[in-house]
C-alpha positions in Angstrom: 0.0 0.0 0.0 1.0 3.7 -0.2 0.9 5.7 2.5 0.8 9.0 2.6 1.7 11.5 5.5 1.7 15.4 5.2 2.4 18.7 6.8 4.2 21.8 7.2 7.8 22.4 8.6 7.4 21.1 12.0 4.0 19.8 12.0 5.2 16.3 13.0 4.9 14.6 9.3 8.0 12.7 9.4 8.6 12.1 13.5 4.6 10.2 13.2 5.9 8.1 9.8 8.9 7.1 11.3 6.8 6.5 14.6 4.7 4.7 12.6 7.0 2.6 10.4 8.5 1.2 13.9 5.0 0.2 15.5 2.4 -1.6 13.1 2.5 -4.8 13.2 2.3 -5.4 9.5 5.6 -4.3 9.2 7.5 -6.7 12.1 10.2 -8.9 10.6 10.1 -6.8 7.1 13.3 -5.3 6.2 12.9 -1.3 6.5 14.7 1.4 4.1 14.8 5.2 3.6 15.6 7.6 2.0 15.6 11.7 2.5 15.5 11.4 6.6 18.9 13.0 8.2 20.2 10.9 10.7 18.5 8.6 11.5 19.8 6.7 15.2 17.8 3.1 13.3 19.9 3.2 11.3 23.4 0.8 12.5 25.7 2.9 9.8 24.8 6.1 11.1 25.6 4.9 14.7 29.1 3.5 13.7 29.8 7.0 11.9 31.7 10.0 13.3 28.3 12.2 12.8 26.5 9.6 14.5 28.7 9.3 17.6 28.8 13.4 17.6 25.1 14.2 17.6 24.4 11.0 19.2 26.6 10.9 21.8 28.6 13.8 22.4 26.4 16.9 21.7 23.8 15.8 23.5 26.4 15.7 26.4 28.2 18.9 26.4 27.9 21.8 27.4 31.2 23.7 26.0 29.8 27.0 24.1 33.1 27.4 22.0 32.0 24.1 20.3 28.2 24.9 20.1 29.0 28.4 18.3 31.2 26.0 15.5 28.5 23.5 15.4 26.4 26.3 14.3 28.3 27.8 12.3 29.1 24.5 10.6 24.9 24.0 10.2 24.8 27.4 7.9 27.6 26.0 5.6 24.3 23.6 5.1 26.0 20.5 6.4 27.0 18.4 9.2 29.8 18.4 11.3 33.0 16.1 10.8 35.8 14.7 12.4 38.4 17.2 10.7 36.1 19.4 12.0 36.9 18.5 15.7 40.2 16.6 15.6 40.7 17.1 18.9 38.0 14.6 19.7 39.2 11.8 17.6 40.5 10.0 20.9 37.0 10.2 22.5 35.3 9.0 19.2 37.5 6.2 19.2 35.7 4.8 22.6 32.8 5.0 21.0 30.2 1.8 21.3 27.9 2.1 18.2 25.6 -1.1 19.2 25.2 0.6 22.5 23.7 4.3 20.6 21.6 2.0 18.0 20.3 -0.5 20.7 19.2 2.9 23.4 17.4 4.0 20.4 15.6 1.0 19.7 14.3 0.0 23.2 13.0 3.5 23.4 10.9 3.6 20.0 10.2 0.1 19.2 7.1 -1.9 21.0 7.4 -4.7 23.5 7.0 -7.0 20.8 10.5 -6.1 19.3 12.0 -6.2 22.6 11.0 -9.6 23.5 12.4 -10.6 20.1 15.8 -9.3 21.4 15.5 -11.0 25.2 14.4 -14.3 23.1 18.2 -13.9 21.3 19.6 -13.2 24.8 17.5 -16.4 25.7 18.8 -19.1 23.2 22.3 -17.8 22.8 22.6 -17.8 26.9 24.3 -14.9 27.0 23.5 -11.2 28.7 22.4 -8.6 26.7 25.6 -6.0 27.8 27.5 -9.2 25.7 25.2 -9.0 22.4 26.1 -7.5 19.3 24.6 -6.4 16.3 25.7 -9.8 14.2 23.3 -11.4 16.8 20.4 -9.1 16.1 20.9 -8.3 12.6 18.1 -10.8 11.3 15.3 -9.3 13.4 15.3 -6.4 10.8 14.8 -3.7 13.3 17.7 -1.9 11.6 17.1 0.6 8.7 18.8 1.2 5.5 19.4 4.1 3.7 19.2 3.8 0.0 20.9 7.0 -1.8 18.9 7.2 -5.3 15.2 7.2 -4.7 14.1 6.8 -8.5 15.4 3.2 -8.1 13.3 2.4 -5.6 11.5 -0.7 -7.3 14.9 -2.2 -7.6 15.0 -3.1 -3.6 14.0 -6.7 -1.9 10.6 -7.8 -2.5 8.3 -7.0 0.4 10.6 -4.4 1.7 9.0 -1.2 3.6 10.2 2.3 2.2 9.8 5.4 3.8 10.5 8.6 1.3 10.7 11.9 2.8 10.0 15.0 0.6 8.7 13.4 -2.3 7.8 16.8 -3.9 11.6 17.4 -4.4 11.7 14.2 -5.7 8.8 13.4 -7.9 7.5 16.9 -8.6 3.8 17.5 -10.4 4.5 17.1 -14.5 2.9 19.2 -17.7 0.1 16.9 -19.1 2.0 16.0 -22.6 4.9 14.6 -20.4 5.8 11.0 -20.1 5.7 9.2 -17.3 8.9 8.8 -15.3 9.5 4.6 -15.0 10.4 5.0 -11.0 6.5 6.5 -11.1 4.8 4.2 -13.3 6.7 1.5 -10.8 4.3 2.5 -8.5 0.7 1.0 -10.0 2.4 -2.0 -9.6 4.5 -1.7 -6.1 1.8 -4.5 -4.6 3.2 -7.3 -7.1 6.5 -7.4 -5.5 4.9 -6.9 -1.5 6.5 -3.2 -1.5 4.8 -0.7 1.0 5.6 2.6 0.8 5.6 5.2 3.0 5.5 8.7 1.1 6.3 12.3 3.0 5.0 15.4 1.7 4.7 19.0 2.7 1.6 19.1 0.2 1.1 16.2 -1.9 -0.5 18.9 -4.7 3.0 19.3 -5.4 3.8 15.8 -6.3 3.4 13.8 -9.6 -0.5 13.1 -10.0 0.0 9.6 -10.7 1.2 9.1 -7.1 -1.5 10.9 -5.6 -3.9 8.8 -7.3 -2.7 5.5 -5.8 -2.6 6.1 -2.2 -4.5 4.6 -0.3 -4.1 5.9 3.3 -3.6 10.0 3.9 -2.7 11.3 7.4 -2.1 15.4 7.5 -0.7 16.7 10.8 -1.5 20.1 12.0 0.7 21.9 15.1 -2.0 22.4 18.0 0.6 24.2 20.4 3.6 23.3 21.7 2.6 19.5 22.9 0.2 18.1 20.4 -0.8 17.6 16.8 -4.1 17.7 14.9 -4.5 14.7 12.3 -7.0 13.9 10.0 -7.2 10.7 8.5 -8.5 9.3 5.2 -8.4 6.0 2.8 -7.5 8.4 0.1 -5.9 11.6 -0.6 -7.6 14.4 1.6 -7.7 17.7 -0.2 -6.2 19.4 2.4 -6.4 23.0 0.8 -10.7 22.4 0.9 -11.5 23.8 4.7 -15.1 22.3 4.6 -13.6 19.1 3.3 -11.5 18.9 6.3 -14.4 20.3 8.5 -16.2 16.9 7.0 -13.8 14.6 7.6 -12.8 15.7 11.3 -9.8 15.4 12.8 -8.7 14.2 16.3 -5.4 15.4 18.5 -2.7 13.9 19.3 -0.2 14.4 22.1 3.5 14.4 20.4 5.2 11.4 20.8 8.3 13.1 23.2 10.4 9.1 22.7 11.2 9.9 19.1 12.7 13.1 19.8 16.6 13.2 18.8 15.8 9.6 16.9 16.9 11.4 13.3 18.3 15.1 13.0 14.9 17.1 12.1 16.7 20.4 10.6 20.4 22.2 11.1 18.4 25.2 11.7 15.0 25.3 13.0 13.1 28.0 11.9 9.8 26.9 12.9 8.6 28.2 16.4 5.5 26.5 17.8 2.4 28.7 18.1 -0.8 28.3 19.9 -3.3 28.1 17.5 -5.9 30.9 16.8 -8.6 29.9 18.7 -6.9 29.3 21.7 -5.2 32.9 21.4 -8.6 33.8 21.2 -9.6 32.2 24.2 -6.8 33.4 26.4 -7.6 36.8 25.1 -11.1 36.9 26.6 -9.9 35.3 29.7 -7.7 38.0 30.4 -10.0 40.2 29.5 -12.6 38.1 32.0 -10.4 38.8 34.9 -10.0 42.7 34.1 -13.6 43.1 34.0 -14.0 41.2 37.0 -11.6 42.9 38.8 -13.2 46.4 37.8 -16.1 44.9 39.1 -16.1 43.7 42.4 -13.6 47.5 42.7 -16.9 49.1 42.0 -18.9 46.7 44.2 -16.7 47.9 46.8 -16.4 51.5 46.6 -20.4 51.1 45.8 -20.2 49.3 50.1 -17.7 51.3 51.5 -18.2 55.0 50.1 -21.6 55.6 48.9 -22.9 53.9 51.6 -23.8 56.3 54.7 -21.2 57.2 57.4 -22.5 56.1 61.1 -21.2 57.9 63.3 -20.8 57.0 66.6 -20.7 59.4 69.8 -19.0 58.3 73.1 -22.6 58.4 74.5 -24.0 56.0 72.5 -23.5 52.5 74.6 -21.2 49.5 73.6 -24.0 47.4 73.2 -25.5 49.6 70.1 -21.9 50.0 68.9 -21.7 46.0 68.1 -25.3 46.2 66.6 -24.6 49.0 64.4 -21.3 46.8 63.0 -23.3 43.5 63.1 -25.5 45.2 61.0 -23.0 46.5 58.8 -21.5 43.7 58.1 -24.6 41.7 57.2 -25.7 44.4 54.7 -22.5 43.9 53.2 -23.0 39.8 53.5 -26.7 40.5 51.8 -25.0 42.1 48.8 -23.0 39.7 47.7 -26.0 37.3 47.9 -28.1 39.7 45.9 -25.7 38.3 42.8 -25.4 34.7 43.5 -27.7 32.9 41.3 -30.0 30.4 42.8 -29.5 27.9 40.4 -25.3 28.2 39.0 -26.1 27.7 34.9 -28.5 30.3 34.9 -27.1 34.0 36.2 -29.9 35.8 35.5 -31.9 33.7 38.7 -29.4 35.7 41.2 -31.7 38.2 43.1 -30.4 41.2 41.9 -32.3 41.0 38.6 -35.6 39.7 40.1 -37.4 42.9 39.8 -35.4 43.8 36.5 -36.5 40.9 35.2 -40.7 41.9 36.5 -40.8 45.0 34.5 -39.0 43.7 31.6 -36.0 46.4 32.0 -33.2 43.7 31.7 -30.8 42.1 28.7 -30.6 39.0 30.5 -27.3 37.0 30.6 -27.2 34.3 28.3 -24.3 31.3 28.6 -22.1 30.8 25.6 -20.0 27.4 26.2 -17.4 25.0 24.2 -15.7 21.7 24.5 -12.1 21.7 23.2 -12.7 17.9 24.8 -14.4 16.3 27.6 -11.7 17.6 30.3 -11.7 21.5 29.0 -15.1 23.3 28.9 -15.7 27.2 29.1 -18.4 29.2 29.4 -18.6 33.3 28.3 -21.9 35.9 28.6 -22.8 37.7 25.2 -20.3 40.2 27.0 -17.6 38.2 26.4 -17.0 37.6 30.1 -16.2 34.4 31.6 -18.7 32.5 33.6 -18.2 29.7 35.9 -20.3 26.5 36.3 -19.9 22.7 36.9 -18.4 20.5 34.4 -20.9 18.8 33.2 -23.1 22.1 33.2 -20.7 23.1 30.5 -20.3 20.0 28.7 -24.1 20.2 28.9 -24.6 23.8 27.2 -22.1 23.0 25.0 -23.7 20.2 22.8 -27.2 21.2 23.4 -27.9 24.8 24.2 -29.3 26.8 26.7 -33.0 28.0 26.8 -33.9 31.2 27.0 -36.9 31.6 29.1 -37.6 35.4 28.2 -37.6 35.2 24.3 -40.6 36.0 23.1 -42.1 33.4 21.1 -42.2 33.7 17.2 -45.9 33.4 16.5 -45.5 30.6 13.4 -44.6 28.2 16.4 -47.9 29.1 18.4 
């Protein structure tokens, strides 16, 4: 099958098809390769390289801003670093384990399954697993393989699995009088040999139309903030520029997968900043704008009890006794007040006291409940003021998927 996965820079495209490419089952046992993804820890070469040991082992470890400064400097040249880059380290890269780096990566990304397959080894052989190497695991195919020219794909073992990143660089979209490319037109037959391919695309509108016709699962990946992802999912190409197709579809989120972090070398320079998306912006925005206007209003509800209210005052012939009574009383007027604004039942504001007689004479706008479910844990409620308004959970949840009624709307006659 062809799988596709898509998104922009930093969207998680590649991190959830290598994620992906190391956990279905359909793939255990099959002998991976790829093509287009930096650095990649899978893969036993680049563990048993200089660049591997360096961003594998030794970057990760230092803290030396001399080196750091080079590194970067290195990264604009547009390439990676290398030992005659850092000669000075050639003694420390020379006690370097590569089985060690490749094995950390794969008990952290791998499922149990693949681990047991490794303890089984440990099993029959009778031997710890600080003593195995990678002759003793090699026939497990948990490794990957890099393959260097990707329009010679269709030459690779039969029922191999091949991940391609950037396709669009690769197999860009052709004039209609063109012919078709042979690594292309390899692809309406990829089943015959057992190939399944995985295909990576910032926009799959940019790649050959005779690819996009054949594949036959689509994930596109969305940044939602700094910790998860938004995906939607289809058994054929989504049309990812068509809002309301999207809309249709639906799409679910995702937390990122933080164990595949650091597993390949995602950019030399990342440009791409996480953002909170839109509607959360949104929804901070009207929370701090919630608190401001609650905080300007219990000020007023203050100065309203403390200044406008009528000085008492108290002469030294007026007894003790009346003294505490005059504060007793003072103190439950204030108490009352309060009251006047607590509703009577919490999803419905306008049943606080205060707008009783309001509500009698027909004087009041009446506050209505606006809520929404980003998912069953996070609900919020706002008036048609835009402030926020608290109630239970499941009050929310509640208003949220069915409404509130309005009890003063006057009724449209048609309905009478």
């Amino acid at each position: 099958m062809l799988y596709g996965f898509s998104g922009l820079p930093g969207a998680g495209k590649t991190l959830n098809a290598v994620k992906f490419t190391c956990e279905d089952d359909i793939f255990r046992g099959r002998q991976r390769y790829y093509n287009g993804v930096p650095l990649l820890f899978f893969d036993y070469d680049v563990c048993n390289s200089f660049k591997g040991w360096f961003y594998g082992v030794f970057m990760p470890s230092t803290d030396n801003q001399l080196i750091h400064k080079k590194v970067k400097r290195i990264h604009k040249e547009d390439r990676y670093a290398e030992l005659d880059d850092f000669p000075f380290l050639a003694h420390e890269y020379e006690k370097h384990q590569p089985f060690a780096l490749w094995l950390k990566w794969i008990k952290r990304c791998y499922p149990a399954s693949a681990l047991k397959d490794i303890r089984d080894v440990c099993t029959m052989l009778e031997i710890p697993e600080h003593e195995l190497t990678f002759a003793h695991v090699e026939h497990l195919n948990l490794h990957w393989i890099q393959f260097d020219n990707p329009h010679k794909w269709h030459e690779l073992p039969h029922e191999s699995v091949i991940v391609i990143d950037e396709i669009q660089d690769i197999w860009g979209t052709r004039s209609a009088g063109a012919s078709v490319p042979k690594a292309v037109e390899e692809y309406a037959t990829h089943r015959h040999k057992g190939f399944d391919l995985v295909l990576i695309s910032q926009d799959f509108r940019d790649c050959d139309v005779f690819i996009r016709r054949r594949i036959g699962n689509h994930k596109h990946y969305l940044n939602y903030g700094l910790k998860y992802l938004k995906v939607w999912e289809d058994h054929k190409l989504i049309p990812t520029d068509d809002s309301k197709a999207l809309w249709r579809l639906g799409s679910k989120k995702i937390a990122k997968d933080s164990r595949f972090f650091g597993v390949y070398l995602s950019a030399v320079l990342h440009t791409h900043k996480p953002k909170l998306p839109r509607k959360v912006k949104l929804a901070l925005y009207v929370a701090a704008f919630s608190v401001c206007a609650m905080a300007g209003g219990i000020t007023y509800l203050v100065d309203r009890l403390t200044v406008d209210s009528p000085e008492v005052s108290v002469n030294d012939n007026v007894p003790q006794s009346e003294t505490a009574t005059l504060t007793d009383n003072s103190n439950s007027l204030a108490d009352t007040d309060f009251k006047l604004f607590t509703p009577r039942v919490d999803s419905l504001p306008f049943t606080a006291p205060v707008f009783d007689d309001r509500i009698a004479q027909g004087e009041l706008s009446i506050p209505q409940l606006f809520c929404y479910a980003t998912d069953i844990a996070s609900c919020k409620c706002f008036t048609q003021q835009g402030t926020r308004y608290n109630v239970t959970q499941s009050q929310c949840l509640n208003i949220a998927q069915f409404g509130s009624f309005n009890y003063f709307k006057n009724q449209d006659k048609r309905t009478r």
